[in-house]
N, C-alpha and C positions, 0 to 999 in steps of 0.2 A: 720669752726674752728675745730682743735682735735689736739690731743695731737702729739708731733714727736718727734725721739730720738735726742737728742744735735747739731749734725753737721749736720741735715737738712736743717736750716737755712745757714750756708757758703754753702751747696752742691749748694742750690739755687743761692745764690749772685754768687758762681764760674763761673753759666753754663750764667750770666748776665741778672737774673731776679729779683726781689725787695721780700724778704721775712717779712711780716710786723707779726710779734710776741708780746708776752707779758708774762710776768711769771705767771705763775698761782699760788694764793693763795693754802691754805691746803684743803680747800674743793672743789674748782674746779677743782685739781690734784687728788682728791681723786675721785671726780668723772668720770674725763678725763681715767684714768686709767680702772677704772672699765666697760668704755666705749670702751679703747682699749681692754683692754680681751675681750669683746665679740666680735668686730670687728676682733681680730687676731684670735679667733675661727673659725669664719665666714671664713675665709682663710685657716685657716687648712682644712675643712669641705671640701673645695673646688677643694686645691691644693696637698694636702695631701703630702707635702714635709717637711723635715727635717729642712729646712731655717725656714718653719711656727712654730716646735715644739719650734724651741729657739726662738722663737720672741714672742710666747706665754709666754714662761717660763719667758723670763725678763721682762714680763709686769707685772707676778704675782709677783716675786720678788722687783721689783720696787713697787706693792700694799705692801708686806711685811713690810718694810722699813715704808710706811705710817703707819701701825698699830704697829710699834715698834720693830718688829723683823728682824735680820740680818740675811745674807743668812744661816749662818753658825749656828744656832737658829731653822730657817728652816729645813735645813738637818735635825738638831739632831729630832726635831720632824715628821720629815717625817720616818725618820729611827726607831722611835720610837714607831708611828703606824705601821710601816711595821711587827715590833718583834709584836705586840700585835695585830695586825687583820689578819695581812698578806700581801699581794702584789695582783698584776692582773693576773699574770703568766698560774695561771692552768684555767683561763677564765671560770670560775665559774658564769653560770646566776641562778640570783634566781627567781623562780615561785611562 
């Protein structure tokens, strides 16, 4: 059982196999999710492809949404730490 994006289910009934599903309450989405990021980590970690960056990002996004905030809420706080810590860019490690 884990969590899949929307049209999983018809991709399966298409290819003529039986997809058996359930909606998940707020806490087992909430935790389904928090299950996918680390699984779609695990895939980045592995595949290191650009397919994996967005499929990461709208797992977090999709967690977003469960604590209340829209993507666009996001941004502005992503952007917001960016002015006030900074960014990854100059690959700063600290000792």
């Amino acid at each position: 059982m884990k969590l899949v994006r929307d049209k999983i289910p018809q991709i399966i009934c298409k290819n003529g196999e039986v997809a058996k599903t359930h909606i998940a309450n707020e806490k087992e989405y909430e935790r389904e999710l928090l299950n996918k990021l680390d699984e779609e980590l695990e895939e980045l970690k592995k595949d290191k492809t650009v397919e994996e960056i967005a499929d990461l990002i709208e797992v977090a996004l999709a967690l977003g949404k469960v604590y209340g905030k829209s993507e666009k809420e996001i941004n502005i706080l992503r952007k917001k730490k960016a002015k006030e810590r900074g960014l990854f860019k100059k690959r700063i490690i600290l000792e």
